[in-house]
C-alpha positions in Angstrom: 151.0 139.2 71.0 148.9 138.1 67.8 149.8 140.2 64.6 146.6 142.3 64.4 145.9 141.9 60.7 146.2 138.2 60.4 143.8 138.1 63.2 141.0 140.4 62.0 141.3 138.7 58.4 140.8 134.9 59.9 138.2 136.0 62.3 136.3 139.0 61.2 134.0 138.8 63.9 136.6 140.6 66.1 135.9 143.6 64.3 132.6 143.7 66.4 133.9 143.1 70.2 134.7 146.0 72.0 138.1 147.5 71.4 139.0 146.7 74.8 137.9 143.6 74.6 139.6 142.8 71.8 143.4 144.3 72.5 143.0 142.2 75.7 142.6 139.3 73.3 145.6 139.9 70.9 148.0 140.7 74.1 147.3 137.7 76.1 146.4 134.8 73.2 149.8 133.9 72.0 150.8 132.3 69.0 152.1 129.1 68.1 153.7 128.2 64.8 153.6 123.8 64.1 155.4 121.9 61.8 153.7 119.6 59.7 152.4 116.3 61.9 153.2 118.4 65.1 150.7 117.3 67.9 149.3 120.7 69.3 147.4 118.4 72.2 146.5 114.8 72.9 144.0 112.6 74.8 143.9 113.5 78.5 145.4 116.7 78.5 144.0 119.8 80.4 142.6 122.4 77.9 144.5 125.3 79.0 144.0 127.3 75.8 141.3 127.4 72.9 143.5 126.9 69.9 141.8 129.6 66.7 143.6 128.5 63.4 145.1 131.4 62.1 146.8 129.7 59.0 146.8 125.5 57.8 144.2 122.4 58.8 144.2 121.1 62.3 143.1 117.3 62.8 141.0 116.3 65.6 140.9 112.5 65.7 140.5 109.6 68.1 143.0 106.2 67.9 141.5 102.8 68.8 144.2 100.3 71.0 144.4 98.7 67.6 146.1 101.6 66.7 143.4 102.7 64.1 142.4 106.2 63.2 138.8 108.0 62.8 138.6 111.3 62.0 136.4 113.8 63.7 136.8 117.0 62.2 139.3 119.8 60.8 139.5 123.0 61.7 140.6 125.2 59.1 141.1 128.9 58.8 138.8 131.0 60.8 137.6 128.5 62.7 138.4 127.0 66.5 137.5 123.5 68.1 134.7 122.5 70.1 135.7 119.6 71.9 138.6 122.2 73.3 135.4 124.7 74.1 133.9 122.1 75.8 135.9 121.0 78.0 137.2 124.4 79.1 133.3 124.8 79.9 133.4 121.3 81.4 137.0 121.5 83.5 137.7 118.2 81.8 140.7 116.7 79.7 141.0 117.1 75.9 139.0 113.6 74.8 141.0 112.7 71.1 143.8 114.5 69.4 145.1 117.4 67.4 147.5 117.6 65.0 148.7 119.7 62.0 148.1 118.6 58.6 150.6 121.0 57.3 152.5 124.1 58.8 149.8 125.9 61.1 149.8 128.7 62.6 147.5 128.5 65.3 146.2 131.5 68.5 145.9 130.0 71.8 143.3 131.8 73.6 143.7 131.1 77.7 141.2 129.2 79.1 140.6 131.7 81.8 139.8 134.4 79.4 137.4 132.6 77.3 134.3 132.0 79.4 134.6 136.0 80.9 134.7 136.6 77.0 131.5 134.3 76.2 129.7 136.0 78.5 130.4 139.7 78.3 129.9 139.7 74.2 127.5 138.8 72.1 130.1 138.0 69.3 132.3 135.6 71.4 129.0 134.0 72.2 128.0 133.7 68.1 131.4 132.6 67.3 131.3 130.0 70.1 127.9 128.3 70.1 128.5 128.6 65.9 130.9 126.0 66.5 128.8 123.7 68.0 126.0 124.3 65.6 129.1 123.8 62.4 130.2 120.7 63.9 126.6 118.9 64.6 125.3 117.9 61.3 129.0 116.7 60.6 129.6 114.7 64.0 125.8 112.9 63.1 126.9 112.4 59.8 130.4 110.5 60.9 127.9 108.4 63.8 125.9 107.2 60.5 128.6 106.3 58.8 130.8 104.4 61.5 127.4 103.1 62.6 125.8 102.0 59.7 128.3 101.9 56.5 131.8 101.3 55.5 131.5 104.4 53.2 135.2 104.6 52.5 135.7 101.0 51.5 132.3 102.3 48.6 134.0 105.5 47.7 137.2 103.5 46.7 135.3 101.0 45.0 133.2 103.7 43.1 136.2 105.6 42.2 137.8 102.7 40.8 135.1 101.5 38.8 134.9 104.8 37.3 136.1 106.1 33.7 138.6 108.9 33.8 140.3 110.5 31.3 143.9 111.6 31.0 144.0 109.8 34.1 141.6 112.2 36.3 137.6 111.5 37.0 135.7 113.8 36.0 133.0 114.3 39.1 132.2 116.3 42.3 131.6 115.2 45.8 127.3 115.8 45.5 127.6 113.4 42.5 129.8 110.6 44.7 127.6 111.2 47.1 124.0 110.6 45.1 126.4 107.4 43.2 126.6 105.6 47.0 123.9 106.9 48.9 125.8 109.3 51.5 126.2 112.5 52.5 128.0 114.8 50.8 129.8 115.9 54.2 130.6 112.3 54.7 132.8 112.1 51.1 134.2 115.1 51.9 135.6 114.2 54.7 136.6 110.6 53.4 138.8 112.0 50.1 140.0 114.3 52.6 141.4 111.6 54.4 142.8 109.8 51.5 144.1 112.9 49.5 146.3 113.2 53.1 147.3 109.7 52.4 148.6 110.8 49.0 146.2 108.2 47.5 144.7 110.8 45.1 144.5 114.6 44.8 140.9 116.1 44.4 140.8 119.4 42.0 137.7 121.3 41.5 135.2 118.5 39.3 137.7 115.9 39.4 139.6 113.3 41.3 142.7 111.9 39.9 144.3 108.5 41.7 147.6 108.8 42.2 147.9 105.3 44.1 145.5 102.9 42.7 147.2 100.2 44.4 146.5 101.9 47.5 143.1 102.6 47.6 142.1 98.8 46.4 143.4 98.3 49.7 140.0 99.9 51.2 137.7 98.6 48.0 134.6 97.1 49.4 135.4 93.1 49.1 131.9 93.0 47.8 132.8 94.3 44.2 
């Protein structure tokens, strides 16, 4: 059974469902508690629960048979994934994979409950189809960039090129963004990716390298 509190707090929208509705909810989602890298589910495998983050980042990405990585999206506090939502709706296998970031506590909603759920309340519904409409821009956003840039290899080279002081650059992710012609979503998600790497650590205004060595590693070879 779900601690009530740290469910209502992550996912306020369960203050709305019916309260029958929602005890059924916090007695038959369970909770799962994953250590740091854990793998909550990987390519192929049956959806048998949507996983709602109740604490930590979840990574959703996809591998090539080279081994490389590309991220899709995280799921963070309050929210769930859609590709799980999907295929529940769908009766197909998960398409990428999940993991923890850090220690995450995660509710695993049954798969059997969640369509009766979608379609009995108006909330569940909201909270579902919001995923979908969150994830959108952000999916089209990674197509551009896989499609038509290699916007990590320009972040690096910007970052690099730029002055810091006391070791830390002073700028957000709008202003990266304007500098190399992206999306702010895009450079998000990008020093996201590296600050997981321990490549550098992004504060509020600034970004400070912590392995310059590494991230000339992805510098665009055109600089």
């Amino acid at each position: 059974m779900i601690d009530r509190g740290v469910a209502l707090s992550a996912f306020p929208f369960l203050d709305s469902v019916p309260s029958a509705s929602r005890e059924q909810f916090l007695s038959q989602a369970m909770t799962k508690r994953l250590e740091p890298d854990q793998i909550l589910v990987s390519g192929g495998s049956e959806c048998a629960y949507l996983p709602l983050v109740l604490e930590g980042t979840l990574r959703v990405y996809k591998t090539s048979s080279e081994g490389r990585e590309l991220t899709l999206y995280r799921i963070e506090r309050g929210e769930s994934c859609v590709l799980t939502a999907t295929c529940i709706m769908n009766h197909d296998g998960f398409p990428a994979i999940a993991r923890a970031e850090g220690p995450t506590l995660v509710a695993l909603l049954p798969a059997r409950l969640l369509a009766g759920l979608v379609e009995k309340h108006p909330a569940w519904r909201a909270f579902v189809f919001g995923l979908y409409a969150r994830r959108l821009d952000a999916m089209l956003a990674l197509v551009e960039e896989v499609a038509f840039r290699h916007v990590d290899q320009r972040i690096a080279s910007h970052l690099l090129l730029s002055p810091s002081r006391s070791g830390a650059i002073r700028t957000t992710h709008a202003r990266i963004a304007l500098e190399i012609g992206t999306s702010r979503e895009v450079v998000s998600r990008i020093l996201k990716d590296f600050e997981a790497r321990g490549i550098l650590r992004v504060s509020r205004g600034a970004v400070r390298i912590l392995l310059p060595e590494e991230l000339a590693r992805y510098q665009s070879p055109t600089v």
